[in-house]
N, C-alpha and C positions, 0 to 999 in steps of 0.2 A: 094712701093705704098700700100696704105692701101686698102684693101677691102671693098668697099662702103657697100655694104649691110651687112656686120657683123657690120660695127663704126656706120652705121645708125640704126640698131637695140638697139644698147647700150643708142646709145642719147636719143631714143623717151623711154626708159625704165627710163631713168634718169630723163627725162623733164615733164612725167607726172605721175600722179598717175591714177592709171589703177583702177576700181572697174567691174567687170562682178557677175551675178549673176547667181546661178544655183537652179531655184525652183522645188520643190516638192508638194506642197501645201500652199494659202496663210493660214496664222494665223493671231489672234487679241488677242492671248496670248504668245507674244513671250519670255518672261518669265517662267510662266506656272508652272507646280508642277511634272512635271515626265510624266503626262497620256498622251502627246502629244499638238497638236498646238504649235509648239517650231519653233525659230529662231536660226540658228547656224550659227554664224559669222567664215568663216576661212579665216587666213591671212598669206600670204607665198610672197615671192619674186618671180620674174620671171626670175629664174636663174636655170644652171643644178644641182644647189645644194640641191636644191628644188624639188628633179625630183621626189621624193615619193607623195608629196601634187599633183602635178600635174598630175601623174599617176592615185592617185585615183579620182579625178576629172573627166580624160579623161575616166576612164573604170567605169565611176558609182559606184565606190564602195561605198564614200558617201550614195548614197541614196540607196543603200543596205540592208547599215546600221542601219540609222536613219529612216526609213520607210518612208511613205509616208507624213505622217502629220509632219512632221517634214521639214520648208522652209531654204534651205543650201544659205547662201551668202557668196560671196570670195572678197578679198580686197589684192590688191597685192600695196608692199611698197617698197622702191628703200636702205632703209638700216635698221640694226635693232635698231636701235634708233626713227625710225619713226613708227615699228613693234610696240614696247613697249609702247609711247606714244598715237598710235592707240588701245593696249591694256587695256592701263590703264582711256580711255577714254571709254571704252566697245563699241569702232567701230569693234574690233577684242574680240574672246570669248577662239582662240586654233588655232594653226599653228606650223609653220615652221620658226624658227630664229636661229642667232647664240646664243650659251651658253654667251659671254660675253656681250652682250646688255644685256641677261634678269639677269644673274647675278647683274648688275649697279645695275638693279631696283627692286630687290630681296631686297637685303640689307637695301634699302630706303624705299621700303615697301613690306612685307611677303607677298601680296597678288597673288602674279604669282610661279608658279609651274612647274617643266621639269618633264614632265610625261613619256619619250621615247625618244632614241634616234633615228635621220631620216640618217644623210653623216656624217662618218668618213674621214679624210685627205681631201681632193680638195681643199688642199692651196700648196704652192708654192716659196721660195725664187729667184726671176730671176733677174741677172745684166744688164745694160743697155751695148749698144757698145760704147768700148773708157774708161770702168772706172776703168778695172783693176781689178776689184774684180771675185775669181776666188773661194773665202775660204770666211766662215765668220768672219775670224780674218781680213781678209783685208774690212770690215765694219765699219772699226777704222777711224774717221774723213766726212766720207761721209753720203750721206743724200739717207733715205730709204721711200717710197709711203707706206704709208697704209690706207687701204678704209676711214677709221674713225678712229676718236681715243678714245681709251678706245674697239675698236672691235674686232672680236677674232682673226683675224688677227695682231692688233696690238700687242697683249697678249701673241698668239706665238712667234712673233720675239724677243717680251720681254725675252720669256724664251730661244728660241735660244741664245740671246746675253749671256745670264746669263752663259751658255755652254763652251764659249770660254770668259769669265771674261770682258765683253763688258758691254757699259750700254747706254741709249740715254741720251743726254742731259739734256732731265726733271730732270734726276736724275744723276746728274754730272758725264755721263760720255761724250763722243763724236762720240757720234752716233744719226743723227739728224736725227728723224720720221716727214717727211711730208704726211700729209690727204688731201687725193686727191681722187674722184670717181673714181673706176676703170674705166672709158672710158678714163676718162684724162692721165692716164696713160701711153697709148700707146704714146698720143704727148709727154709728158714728156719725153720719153724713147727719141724719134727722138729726140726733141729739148736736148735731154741732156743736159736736167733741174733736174733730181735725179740719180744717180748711181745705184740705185737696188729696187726693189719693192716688198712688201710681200704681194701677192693677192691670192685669188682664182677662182679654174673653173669657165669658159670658160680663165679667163685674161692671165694666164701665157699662154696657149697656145697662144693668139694672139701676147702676148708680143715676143715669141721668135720667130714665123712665120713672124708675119708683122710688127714688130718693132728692131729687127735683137738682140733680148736679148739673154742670155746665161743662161741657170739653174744653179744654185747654188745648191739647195737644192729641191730634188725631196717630190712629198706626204711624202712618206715612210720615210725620214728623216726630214724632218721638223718637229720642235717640241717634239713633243710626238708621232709625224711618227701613225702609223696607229688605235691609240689610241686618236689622237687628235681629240676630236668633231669640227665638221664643223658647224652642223647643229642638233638642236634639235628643238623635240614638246615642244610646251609650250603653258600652259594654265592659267586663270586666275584663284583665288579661287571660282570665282561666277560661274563662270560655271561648275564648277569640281561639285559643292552644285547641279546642275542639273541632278536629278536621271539618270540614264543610258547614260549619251549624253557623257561621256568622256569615257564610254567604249566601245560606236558606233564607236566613233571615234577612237580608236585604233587597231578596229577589219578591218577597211578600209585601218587604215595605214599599220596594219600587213601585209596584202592581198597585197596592193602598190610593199611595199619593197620584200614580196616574187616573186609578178611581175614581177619586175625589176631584182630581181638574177636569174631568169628562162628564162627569155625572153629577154634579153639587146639590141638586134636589135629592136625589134617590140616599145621597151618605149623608145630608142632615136628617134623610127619616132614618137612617139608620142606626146613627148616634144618639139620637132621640128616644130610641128605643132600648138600643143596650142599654143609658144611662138609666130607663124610667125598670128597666130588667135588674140592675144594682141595688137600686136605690126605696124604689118602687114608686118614686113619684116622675113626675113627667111636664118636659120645658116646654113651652111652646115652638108652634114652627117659625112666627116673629123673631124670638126672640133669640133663637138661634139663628135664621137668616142676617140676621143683623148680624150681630157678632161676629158670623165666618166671612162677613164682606170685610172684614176689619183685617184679617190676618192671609197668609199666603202658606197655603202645602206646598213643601218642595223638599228635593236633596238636598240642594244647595248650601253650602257654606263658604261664609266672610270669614276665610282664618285672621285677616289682621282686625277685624273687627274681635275676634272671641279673645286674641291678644291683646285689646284695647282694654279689655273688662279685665283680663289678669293683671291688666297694670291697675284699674283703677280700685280691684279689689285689693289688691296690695297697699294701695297707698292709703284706704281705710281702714287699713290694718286688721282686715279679714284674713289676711294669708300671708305666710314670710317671704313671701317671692313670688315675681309674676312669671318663672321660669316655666312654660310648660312645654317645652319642647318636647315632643313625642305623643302629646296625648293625642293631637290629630292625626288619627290613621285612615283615609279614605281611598287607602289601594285598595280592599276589597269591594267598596260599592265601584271603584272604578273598573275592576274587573266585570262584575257582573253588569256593569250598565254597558258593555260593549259588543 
């Protein structure tokens, strides 16, 4: 039986678009020139992948930061292709997304930038019950969940496959990727409707608690295992052009993540709570302690690893080129982290 209030959590996450707003001061210069009256769009998902943006959010750091005259708005999006589109609309200025969405749109236009990274690994390979797969050589002929396609989820199984000489069908081999939201998933799993699913935190865990799945392939080895980005900062170029607002901003995410590595009890109640504050339903503290043992907060970035996934999104023919030279900009978290 599935757990009502976690499936019911995931849907109203899925079915609406969430905007909450955290002011500081109003402006009528939200553009502005550096001296302050500034607007700061941040955009993250309401996910524990997420748990840095949300961290700094719940303990103020934000407005810390950006002082007073500076008005924070938050927009939370259900995948990162919605992130990037809200980006590249300038509903969103700097957040929290996967590396392969903003890669897509990197390529397409230079205009977006990975300034930091936020979650290492909290992805996951887990098989459904009844299908056999135990290896991912036995991935040969059967059909895998991934959030979206072209996601970074998708990207890594790509490059799992490649591991054991496997390939999906896109690309002739026999291994069929179905995109499916992570909520749907869990029925999928029951109705064994796919064989195995490449998700991340909170899903594997529900997948193999309340959907009777089997892991495959833990964080740590999935992929590039503890080197895989999950989750990175990403900013646009207009706003980076904003004197000081992208080094606010990394001085709050720095604080978040060292938050989070110092105190891991106190920021899953507190992730727990923004999200049940969103949503209005509410995760358990299992259910979340599990899942955040699965993944790693950090700055840290694998550049040849996030060039690994532009070639491999290229040769799925998600993208015309793995060319991304430029979009890694991490001289300003290098400044302030010094």
């Amino acid at each position: 039986m599935l757990k009502k209030s976690f499936f019911a959590l995931i849907l109203s996450v899925l079915l609406i678009g969430i905007v909450s707003g955290c002011t500081q001061s109003s402006s009528n210069d939200e553009e502005g020139d550096g001296s302050g009256g500034k607007s700061v769009k941040i955009g993250y998902f309401p996910n524990l992948t997420h748990s840095a943006t949300i961290i700094a959010l719940e303990k103020g750091f934000f407005e810390e930061e950006f002082g007073k005259d500076v008005k924070i708005e938050t927009k939370t999006v259900a995948n990162g292709g919605l992130f990037m589109e809200a980006m590249a609309t300038n509903a969103i200025d700097v957040g929290t997304v996967g590396p392969g969405p903003l890669l897509n749109f990197y390529v397409k236009n230079p205009e977006y930038h990975l300034i930091s990274g936020a979650v290492n690994g909290g992805a996951v390979l887990v098989a459904s019950e009844g299908s056999k797969v135990t290896d991912l050589k036995d991935l040969a002929g059967k059909k895998v969940a991934i959030p979206v396609i072209g996601s970074t989820q998708d990207v890594m199984l790509r490059k799992a496959l490649q591991d054991v000489d496997l390939k999906p069908t896109t690309n002739g081999g026999t291994v069929e990727l179905y995109a499916a939201a992570p909520a749907d998933t869990t029925a999928l799993f029951v109705q064994k409707s796919v064989d195995a699913a490449a998700t991340q935190e909170p899903w594997g865990y529900v997948l193999e608690n309340q959907a009777k799945g089997k892991l495959v392939l833990d964080w740590e080895q999935f992929a590039w295992g503890k080197d895989s980005p999950n989750t990175v900062v990403a900013a646009s170029q207009k706003f980076l052009d904003k004197k000081g607002l992208a080094a606010s901003y990394l001085k709050a995410h720095e604080k978040a993540v060292k938050f989070i590595q110092e105190n891991p009890e106190e920021s899953q109640e507190l992730v727990i709570k923004h999200l049940k504050e969103l949503t209005g339903k509410e995760l358990s503290k299992e259910e979340v302690a599990s899942a955040v043992s699965r993944l790693e907060v950090t700055t840290e970035v694998n550049e040849q690893v996030i060039q690994e996934m532009a070639d491999i999104s290229k040769e799925a023919g998600y993208i015309p080129s793995s060319d991304i030279k430029g979009m890694i900009d991490l001289s300003i978290l290098e400044e302030v982290s010094k």
